[in-house]
PDB file with one MODEL, atoms N, CA, C and O in Angstrom:
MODEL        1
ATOM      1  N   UNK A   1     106.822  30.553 141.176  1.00  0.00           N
ATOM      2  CA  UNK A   1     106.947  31.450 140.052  1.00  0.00           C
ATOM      3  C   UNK A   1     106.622  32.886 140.471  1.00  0.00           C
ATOM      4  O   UNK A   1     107.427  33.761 140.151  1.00  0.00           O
ATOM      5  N   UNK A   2     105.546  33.207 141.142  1.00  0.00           N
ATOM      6  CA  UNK A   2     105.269  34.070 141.516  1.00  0.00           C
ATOM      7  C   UNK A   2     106.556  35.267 142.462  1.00  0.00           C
ATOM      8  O   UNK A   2     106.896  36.445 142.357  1.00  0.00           O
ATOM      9  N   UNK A   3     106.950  33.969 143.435  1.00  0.00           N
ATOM     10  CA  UNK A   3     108.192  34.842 144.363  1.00  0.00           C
ATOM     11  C   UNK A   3     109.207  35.050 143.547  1.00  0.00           C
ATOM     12  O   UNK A   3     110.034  35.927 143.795  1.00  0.00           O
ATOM     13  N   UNK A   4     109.262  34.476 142.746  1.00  0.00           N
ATOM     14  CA  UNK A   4     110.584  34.906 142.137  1.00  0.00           C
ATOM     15  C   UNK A   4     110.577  36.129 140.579  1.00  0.00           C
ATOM     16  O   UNK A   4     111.535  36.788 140.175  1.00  0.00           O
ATOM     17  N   UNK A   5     109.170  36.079 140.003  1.00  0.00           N
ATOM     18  CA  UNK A   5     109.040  37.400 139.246  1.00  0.00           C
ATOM     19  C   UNK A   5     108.236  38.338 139.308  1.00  0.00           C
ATOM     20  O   UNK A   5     108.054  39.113 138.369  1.00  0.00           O
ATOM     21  N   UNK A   6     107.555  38.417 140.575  1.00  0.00           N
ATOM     22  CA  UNK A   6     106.578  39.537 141.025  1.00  0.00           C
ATOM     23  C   UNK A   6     107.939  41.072 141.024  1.00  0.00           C
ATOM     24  O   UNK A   6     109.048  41.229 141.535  1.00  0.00           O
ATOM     25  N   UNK A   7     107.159  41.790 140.276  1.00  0.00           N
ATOM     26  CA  UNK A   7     107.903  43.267 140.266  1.00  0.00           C
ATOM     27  C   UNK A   7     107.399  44.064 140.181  1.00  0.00           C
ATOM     28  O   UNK A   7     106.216  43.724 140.225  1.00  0.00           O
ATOM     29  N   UNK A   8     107.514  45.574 140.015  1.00  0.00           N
ATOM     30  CA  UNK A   8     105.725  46.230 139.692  1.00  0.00           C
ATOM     31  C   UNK A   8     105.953  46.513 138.440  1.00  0.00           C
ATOM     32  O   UNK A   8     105.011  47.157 137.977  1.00  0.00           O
ATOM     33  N   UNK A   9     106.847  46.304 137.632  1.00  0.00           N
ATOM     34  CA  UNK A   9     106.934  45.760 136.080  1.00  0.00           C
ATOM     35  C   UNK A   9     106.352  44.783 135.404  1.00  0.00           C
ATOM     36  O   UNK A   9     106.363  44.764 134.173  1.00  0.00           O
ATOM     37  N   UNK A  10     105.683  43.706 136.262  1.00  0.00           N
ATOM     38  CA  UNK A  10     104.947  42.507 136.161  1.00  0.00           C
ATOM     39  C   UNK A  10     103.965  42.471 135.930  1.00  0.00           C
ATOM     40  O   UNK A  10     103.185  43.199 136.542  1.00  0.00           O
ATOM     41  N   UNK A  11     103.392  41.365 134.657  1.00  0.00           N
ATOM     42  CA  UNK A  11     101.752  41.498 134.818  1.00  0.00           C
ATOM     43  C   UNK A  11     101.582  39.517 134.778  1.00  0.00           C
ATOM     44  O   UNK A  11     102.072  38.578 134.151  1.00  0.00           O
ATOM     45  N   UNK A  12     100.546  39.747 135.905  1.00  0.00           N
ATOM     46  CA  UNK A  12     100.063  37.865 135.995  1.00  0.00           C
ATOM     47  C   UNK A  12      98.914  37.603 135.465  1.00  0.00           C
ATOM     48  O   UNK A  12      98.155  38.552 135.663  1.00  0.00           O
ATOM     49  N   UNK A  13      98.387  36.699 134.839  1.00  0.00           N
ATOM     50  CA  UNK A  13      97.325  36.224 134.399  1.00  0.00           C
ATOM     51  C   UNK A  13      96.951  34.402 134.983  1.00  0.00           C
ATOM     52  O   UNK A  13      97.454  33.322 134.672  1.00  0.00           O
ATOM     53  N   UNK A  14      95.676  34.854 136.078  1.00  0.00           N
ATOM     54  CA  UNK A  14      95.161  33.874 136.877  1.00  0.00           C
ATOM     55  C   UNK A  14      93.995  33.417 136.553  1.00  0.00           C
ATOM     56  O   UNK A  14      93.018  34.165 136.524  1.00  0.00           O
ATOM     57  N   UNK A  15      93.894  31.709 136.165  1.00  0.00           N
ATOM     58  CA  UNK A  15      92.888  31.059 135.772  1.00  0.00           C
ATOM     59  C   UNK A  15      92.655  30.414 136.704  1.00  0.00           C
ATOM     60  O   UNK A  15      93.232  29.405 136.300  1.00  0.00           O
ATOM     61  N   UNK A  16      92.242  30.106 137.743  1.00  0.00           N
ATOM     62  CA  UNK A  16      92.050  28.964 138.576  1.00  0.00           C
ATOM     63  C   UNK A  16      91.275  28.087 138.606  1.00  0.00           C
ATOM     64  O   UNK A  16      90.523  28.274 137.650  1.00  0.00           O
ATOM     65  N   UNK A  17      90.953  27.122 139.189  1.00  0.00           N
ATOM     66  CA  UNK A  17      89.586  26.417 138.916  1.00  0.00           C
ATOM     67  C   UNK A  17      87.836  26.755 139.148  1.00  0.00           C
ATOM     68  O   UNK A  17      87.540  26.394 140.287  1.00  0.00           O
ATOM     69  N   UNK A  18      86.727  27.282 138.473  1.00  0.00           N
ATOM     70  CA  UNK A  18      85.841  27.599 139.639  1.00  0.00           C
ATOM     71  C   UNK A  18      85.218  26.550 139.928  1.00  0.00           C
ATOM     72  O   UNK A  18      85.151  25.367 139.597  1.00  0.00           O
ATOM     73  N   UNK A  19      84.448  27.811 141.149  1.00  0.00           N
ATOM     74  CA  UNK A  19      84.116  27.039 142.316  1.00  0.00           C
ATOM     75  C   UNK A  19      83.062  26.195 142.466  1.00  0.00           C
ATOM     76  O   UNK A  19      82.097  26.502 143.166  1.00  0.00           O
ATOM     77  N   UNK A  20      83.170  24.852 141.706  1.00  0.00           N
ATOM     78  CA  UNK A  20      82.063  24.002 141.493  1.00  0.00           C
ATOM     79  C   UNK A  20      82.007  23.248 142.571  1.00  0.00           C
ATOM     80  O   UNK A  20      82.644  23.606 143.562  1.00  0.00           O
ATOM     81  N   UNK A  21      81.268  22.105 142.598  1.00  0.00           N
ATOM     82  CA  UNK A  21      81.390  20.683 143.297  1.00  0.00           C
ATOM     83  C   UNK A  21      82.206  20.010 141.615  1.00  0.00           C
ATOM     84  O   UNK A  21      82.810  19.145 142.251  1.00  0.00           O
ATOM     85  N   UNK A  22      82.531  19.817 140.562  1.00  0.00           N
ATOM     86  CA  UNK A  22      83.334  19.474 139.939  1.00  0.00           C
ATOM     87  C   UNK A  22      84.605  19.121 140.007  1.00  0.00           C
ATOM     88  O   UNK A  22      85.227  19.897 140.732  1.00  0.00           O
ATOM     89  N   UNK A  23      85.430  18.046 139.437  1.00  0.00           N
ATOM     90  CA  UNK A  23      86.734  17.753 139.500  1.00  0.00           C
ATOM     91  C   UNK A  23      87.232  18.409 138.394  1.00  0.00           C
ATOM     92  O   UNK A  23      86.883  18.219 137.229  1.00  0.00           O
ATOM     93  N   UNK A  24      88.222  19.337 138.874  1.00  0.00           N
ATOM     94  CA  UNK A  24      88.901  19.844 137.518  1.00  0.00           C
ATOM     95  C   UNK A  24      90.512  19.161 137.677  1.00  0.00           C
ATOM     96  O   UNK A  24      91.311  19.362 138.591  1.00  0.00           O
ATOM     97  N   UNK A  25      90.672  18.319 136.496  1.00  0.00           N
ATOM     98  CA  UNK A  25      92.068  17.517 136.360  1.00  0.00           C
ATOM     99  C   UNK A  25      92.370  16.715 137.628  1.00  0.00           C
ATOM    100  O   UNK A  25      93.479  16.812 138.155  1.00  0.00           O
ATOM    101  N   UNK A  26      91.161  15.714 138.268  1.00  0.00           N
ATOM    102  CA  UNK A  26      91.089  15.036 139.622  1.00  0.00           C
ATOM    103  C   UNK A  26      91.255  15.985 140.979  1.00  0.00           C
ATOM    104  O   UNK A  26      91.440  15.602 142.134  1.00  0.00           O
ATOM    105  N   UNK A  27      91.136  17.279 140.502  1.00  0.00           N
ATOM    106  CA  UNK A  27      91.527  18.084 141.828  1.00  0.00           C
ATOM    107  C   UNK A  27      89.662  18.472 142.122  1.00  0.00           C
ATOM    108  O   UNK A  27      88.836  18.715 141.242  1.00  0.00           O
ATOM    109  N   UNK A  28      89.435  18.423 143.546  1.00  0.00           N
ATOM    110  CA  UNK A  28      88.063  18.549 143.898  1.00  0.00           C
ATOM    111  C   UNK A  28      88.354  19.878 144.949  1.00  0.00           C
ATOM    112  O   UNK A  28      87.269  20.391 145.223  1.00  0.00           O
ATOM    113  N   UNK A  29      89.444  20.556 145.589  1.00  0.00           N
ATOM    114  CA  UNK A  29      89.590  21.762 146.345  1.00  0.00           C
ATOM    115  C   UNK A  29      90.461  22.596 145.756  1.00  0.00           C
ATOM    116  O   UNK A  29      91.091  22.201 144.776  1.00  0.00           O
ATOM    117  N   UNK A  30      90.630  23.847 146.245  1.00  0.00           N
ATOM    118  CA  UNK A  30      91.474  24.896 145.755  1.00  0.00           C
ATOM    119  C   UNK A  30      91.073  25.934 146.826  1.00  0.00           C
ATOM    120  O   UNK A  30      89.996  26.393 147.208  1.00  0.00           O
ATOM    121  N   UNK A  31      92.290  26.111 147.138  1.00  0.00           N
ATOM    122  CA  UNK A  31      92.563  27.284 148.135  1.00  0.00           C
ATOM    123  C   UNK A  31      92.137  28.799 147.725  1.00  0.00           C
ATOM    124  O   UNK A  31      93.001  29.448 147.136  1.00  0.00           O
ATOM    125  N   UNK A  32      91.428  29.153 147.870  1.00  0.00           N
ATOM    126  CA  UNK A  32      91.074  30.850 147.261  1.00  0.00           C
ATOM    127  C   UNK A  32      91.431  31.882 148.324  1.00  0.00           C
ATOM    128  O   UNK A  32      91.538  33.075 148.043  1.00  0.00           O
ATOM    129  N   UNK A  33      91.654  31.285 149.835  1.00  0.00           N
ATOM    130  CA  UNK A  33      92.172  31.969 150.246  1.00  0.00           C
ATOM    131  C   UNK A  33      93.002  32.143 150.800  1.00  0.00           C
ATOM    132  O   UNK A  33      93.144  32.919 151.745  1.00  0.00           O
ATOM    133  N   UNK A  34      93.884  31.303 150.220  1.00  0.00           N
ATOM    134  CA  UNK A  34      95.723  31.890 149.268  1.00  0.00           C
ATOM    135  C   UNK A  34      95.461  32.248 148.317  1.00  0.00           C
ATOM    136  O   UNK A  34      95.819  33.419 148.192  1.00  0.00           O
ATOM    137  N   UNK A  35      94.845  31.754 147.233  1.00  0.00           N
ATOM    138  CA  UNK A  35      94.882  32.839 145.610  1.00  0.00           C
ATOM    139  C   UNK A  35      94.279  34.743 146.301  1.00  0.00           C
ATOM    140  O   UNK A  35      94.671  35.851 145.936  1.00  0.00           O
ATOM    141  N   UNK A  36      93.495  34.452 147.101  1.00  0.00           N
ATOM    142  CA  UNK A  36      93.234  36.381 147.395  1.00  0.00           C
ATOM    143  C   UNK A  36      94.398  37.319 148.419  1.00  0.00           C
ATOM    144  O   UNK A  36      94.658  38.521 148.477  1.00  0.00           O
ATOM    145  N   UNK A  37      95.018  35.877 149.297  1.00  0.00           N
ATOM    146  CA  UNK A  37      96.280  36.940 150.388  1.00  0.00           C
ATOM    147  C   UNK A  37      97.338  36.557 149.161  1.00  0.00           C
ATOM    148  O   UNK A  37      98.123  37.490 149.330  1.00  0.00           O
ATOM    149  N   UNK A  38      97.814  35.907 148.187  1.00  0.00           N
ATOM    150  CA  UNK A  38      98.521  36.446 146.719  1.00  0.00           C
ATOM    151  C   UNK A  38      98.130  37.693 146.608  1.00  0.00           C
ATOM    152  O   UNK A  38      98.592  38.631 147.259  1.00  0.00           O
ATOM    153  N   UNK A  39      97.190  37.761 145.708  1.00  0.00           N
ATOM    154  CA  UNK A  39      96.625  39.246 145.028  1.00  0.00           C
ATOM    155  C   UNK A  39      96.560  40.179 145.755  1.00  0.00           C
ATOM    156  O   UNK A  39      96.715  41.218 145.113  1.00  0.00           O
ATOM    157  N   UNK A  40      96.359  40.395 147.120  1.00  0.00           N
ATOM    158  CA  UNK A  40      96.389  41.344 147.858  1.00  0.00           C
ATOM    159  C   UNK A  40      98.393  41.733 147.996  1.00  0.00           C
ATOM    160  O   UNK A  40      98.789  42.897 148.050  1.00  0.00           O
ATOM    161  N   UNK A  41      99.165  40.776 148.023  1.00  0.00           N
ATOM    162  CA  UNK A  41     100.586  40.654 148.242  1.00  0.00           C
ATOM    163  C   UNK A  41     101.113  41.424 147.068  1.00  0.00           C
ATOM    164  O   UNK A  41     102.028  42.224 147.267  1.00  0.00           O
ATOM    165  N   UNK A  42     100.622  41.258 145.856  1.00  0.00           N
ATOM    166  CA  UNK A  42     101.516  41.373 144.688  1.00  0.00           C
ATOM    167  C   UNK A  42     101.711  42.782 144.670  1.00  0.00           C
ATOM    168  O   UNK A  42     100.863  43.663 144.808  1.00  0.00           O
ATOM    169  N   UNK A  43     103.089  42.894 144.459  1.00  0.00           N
ATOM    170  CA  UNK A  43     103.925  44.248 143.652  1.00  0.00           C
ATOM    171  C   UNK A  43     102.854  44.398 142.090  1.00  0.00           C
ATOM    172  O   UNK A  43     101.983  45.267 142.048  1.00  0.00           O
ATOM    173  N   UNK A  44     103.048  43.598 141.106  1.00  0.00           N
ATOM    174  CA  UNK A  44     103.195  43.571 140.073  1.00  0.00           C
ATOM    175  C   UNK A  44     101.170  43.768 139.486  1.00  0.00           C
ATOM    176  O   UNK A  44     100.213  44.020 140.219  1.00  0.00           O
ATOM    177  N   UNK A  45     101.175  43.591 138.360  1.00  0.00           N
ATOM    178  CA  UNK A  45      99.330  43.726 138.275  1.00  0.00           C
ATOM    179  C   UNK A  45      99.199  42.367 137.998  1.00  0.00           C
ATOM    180  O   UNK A  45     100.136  41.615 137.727  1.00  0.00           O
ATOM    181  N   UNK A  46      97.436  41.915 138.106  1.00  0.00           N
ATOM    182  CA  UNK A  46      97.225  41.374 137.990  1.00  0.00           C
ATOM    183  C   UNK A  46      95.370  41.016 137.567  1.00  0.00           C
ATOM    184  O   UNK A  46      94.432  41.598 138.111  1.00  0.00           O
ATOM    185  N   UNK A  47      95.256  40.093 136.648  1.00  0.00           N
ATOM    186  CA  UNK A  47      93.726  40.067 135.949  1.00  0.00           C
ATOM    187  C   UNK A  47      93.106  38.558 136.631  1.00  0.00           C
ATOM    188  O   UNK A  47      94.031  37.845 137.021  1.00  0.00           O
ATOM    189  N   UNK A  48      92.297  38.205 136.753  1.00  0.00           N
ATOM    190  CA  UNK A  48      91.908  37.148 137.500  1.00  0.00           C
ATOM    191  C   UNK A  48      90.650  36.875 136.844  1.00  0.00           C
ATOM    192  O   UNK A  48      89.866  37.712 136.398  1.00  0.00           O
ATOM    193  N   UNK A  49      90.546  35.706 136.830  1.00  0.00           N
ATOM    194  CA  UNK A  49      89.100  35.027 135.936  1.00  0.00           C
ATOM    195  C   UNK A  49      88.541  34.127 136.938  1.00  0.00           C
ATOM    196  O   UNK A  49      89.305  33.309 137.450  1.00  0.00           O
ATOM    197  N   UNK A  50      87.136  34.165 137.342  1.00  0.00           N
ATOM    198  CA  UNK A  50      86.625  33.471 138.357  1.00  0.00           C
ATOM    199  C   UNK A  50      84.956  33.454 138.091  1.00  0.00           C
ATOM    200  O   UNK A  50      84.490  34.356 137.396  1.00  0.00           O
ATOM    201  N   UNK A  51      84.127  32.496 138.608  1.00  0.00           N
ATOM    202  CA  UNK A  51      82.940  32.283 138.249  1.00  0.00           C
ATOM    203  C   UNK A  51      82.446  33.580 139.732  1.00  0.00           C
ATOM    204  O   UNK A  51      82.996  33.998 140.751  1.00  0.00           O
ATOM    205  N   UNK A  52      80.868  33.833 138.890  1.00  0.00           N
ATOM    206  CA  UNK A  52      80.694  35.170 139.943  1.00  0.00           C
ATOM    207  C   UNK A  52      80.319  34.561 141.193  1.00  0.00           C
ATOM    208  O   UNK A  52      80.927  35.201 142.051  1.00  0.00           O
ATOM    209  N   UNK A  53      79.812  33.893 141.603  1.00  0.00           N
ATOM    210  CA  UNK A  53      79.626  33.515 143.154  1.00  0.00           C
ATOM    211  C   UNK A  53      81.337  33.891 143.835  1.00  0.00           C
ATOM    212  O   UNK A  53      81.471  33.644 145.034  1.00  0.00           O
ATOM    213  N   UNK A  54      82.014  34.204 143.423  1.00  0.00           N
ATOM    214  CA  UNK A  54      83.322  34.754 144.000  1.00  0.00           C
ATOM    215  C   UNK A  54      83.783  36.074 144.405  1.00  0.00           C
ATOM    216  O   UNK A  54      84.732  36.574 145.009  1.00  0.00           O
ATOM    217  N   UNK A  55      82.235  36.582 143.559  1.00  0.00           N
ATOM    218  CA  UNK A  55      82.243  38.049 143.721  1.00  0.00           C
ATOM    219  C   UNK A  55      82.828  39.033 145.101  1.00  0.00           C
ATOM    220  O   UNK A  55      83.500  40.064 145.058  1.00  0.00           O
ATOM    221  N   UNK A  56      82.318  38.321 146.244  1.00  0.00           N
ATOM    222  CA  UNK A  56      82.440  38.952 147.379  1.00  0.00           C
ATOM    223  C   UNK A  56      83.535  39.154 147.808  1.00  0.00           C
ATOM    224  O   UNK A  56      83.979  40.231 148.206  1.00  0.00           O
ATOM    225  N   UNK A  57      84.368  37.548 147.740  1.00  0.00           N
ATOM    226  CA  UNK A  57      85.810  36.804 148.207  1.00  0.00           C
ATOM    227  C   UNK A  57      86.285  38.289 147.534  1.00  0.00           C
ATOM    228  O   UNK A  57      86.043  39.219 148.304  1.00  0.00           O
ATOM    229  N   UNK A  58      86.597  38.494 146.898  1.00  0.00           N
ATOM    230  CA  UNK A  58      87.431  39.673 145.551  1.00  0.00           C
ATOM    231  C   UNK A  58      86.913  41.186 145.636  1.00  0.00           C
ATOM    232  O   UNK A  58      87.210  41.907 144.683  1.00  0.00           O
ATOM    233  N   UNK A  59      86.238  41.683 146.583  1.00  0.00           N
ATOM    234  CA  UNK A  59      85.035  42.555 146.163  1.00  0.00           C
ATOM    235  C   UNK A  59      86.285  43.798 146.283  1.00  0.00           C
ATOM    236  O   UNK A  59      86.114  44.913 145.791  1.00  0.00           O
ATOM    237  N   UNK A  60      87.483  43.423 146.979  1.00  0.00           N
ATOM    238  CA  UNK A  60      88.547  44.762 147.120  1.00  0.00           C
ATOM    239  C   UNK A  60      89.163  45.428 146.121  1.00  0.00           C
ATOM    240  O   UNK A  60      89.721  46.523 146.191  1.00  0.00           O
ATOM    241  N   UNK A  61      88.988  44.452 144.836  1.00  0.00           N
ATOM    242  CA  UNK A  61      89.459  44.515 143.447  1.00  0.00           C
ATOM    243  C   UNK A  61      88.439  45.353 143.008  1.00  0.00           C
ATOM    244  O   UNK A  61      87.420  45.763 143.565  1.00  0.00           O
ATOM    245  N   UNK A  62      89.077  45.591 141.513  1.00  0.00           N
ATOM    246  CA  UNK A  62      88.405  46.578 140.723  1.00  0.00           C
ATOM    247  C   UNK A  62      87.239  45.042 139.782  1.00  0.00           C
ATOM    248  O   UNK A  62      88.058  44.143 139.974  1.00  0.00           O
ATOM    249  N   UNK A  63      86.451  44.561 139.279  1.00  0.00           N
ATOM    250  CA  UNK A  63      85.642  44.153 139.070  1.00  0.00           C
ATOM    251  C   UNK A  63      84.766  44.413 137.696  1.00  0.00           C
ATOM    252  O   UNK A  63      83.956  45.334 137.597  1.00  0.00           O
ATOM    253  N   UNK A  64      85.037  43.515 136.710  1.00  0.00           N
ATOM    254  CA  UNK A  64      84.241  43.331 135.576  1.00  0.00           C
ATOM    255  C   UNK A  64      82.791  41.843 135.550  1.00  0.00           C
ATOM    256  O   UNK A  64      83.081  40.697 135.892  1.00  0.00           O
ATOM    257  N   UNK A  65      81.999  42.061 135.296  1.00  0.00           N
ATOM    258  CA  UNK A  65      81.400  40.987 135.159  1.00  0.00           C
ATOM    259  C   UNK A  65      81.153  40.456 133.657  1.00  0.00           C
ATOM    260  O   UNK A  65      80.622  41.255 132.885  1.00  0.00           O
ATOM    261  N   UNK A  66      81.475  39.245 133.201  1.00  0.00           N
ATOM    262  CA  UNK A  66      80.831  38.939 132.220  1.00  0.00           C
ATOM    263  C   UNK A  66      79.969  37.898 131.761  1.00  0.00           C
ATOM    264  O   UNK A  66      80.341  36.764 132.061  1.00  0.00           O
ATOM    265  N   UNK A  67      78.784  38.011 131.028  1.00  0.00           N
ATOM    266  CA  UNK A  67      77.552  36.890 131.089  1.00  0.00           C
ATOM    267  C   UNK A  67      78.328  36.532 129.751  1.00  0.00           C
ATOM    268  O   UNK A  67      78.811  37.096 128.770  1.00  0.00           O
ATOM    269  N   UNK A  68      78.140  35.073 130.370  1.00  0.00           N
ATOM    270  CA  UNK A  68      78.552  33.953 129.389  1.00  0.00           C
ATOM    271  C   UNK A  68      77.679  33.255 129.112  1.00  0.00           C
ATOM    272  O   UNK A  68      76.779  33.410 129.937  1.00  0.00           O
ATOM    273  N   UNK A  69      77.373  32.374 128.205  1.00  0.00           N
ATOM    274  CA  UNK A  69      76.452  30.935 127.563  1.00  0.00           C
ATOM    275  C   UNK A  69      77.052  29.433 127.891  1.00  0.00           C
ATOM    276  O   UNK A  69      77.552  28.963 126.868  1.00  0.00           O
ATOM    277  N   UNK A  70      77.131  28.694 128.834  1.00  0.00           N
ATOM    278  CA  UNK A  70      77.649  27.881 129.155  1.00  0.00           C
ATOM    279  C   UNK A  70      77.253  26.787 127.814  1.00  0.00           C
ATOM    280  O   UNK A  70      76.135  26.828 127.300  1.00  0.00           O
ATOM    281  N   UNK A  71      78.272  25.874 127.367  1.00  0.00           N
ATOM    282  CA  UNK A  71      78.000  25.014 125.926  1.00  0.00           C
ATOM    283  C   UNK A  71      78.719  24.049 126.624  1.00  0.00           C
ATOM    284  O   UNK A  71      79.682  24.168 127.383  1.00  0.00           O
ATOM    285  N   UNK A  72      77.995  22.914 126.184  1.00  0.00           N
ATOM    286  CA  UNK A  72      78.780  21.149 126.149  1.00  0.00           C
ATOM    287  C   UNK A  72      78.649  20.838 124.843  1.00  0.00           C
ATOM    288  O   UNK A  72      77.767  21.141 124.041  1.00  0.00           O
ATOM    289  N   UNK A  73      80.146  19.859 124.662  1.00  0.00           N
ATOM    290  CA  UNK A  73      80.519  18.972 123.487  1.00  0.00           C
ATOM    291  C   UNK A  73      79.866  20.510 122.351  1.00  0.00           C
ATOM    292  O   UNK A  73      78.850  20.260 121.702  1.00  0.00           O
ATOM    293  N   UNK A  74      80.376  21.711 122.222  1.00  0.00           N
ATOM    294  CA  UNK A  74      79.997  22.655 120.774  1.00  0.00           C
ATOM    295  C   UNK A  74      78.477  22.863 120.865  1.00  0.00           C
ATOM    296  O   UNK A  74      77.942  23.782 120.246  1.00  0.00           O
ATOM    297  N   UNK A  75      77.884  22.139 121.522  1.00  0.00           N
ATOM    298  CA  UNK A  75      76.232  22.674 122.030  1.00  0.00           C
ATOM    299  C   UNK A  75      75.887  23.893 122.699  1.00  0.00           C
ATOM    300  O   UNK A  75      76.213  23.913 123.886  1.00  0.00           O
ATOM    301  N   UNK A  76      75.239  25.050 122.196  1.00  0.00           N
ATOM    302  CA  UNK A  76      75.047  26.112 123.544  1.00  0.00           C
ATOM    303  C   UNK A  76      73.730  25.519 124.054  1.00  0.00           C
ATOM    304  O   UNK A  76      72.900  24.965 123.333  1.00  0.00           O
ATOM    305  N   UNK A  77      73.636  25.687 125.307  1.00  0.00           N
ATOM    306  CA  UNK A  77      72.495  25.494 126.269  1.00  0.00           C
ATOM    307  C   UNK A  77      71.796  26.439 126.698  1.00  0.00           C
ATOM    308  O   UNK A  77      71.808  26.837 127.863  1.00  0.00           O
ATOM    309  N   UNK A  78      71.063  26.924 125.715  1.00  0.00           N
ATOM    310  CA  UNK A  78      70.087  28.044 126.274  1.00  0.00           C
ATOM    311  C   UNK A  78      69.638  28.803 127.586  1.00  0.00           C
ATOM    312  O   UNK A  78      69.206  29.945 127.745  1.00  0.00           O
ATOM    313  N   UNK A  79      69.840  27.973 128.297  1.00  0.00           N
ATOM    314  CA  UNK A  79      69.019  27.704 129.581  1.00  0.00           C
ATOM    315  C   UNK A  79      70.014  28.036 130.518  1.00  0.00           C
ATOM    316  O   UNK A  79      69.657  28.654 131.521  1.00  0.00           O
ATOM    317  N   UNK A  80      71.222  27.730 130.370  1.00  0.00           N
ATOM    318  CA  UNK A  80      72.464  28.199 131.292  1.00  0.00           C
ATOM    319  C   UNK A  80      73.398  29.190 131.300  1.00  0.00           C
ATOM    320  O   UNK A  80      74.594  28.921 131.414  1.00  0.00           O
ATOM    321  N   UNK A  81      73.064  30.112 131.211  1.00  0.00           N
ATOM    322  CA  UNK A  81      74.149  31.260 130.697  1.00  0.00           C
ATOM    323  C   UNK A  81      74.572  31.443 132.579  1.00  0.00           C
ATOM    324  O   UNK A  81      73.985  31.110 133.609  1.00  0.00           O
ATOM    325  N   UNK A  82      75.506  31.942 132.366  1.00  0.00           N
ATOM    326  CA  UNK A  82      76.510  32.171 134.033  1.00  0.00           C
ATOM    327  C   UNK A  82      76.884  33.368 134.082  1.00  0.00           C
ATOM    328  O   UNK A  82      76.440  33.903 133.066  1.00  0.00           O
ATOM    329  N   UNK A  83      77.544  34.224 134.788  1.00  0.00           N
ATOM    330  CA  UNK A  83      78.320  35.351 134.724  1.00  0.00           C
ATOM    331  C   UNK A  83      79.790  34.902 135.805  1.00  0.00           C
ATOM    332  O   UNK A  83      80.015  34.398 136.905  1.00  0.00           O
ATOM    333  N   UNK A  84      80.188  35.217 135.164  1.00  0.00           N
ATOM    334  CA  UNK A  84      81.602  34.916 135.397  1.00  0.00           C
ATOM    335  C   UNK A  84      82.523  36.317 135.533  1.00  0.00           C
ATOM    336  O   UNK A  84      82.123  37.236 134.819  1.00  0.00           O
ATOM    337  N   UNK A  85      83.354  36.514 136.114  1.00  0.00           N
ATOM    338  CA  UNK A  85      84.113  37.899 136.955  1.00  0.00           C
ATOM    339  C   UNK A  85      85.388  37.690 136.233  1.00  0.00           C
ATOM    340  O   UNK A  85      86.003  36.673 135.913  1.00  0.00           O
ATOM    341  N   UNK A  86      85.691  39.504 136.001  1.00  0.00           N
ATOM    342  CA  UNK A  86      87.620  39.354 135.611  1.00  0.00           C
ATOM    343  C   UNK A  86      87.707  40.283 136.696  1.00  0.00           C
ATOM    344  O   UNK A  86      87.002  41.288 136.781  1.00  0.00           O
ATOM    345  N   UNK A  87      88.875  39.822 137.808  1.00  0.00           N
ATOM    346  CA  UNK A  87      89.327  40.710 138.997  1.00  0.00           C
ATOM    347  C   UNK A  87      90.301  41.229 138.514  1.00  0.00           C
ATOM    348  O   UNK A  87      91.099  40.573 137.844  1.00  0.00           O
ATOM    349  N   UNK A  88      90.469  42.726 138.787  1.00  0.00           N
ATOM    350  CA  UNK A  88      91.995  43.127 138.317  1.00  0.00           C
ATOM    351  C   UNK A  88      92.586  43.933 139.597  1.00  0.00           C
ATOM    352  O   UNK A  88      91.783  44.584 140.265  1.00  0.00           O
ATOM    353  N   UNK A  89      93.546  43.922 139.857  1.00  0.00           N
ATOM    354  CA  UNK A  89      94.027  45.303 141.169  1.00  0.00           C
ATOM    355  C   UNK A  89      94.602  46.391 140.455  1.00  0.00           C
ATOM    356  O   UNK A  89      95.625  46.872 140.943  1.00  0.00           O
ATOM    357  N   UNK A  90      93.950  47.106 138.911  1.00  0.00           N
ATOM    358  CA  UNK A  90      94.652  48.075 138.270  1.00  0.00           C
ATOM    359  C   UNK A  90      93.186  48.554 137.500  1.00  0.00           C
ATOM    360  O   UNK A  90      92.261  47.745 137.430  1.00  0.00           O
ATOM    361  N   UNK A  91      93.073  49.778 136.995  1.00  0.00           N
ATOM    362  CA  UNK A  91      91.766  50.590 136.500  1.00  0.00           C
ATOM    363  C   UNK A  91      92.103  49.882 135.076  1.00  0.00           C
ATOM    364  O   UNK A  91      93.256  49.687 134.692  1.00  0.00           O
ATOM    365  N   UNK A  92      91.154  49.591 134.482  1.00  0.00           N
ATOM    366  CA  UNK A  92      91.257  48.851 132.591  1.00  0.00           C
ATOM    367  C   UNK A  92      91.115  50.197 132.067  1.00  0.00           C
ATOM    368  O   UNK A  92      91.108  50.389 130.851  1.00  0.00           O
TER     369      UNK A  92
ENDMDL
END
């Protein structure tokens, strides 16, 4: 999808999995570094959502952080709040 509508008319929006020891949808790896030589590749813009321990991998990007409240089953968990990163390669 990417090779075929990257333009600098383009805007992508990237969720990937983070970077737990977790299975997300039976998948236990994910390449991040192909998702960063992507983002470094692209013509077009692009926003990226990633847990912050990713911070560094991305640090070439422009960089938002946001503290979140991690919740199970509609429960918030006091105790776990995370910060989690939006990467963009464009000024917000």
């Amino acid at each position: 999808m990417i090779k075929i509508y990257d333009k600098e008319n383009t805007f992508f929006f990237f969720d990937p999995p983070y970077d737990t020891d977790l299975k997300y949808n039976g998948i236990t790896t994910f390449d991040y570094d192909e998702l960063l030589n992507t983002c470094k590749n692209l013509k077009g813009k692009f926003l990226l959502t990633l847990n912050g321990e990713m911070r560094d991998k991305f640090s070439e990007f422009n960089i938002v952080e946001n503290k979140v409240a991690h919740t199970i089953n509609g429960w918030k968990d006091k105790d776990n709040s995370r910060t989690e990163i939006i990467v963009l390669n464009y000024v917000a």
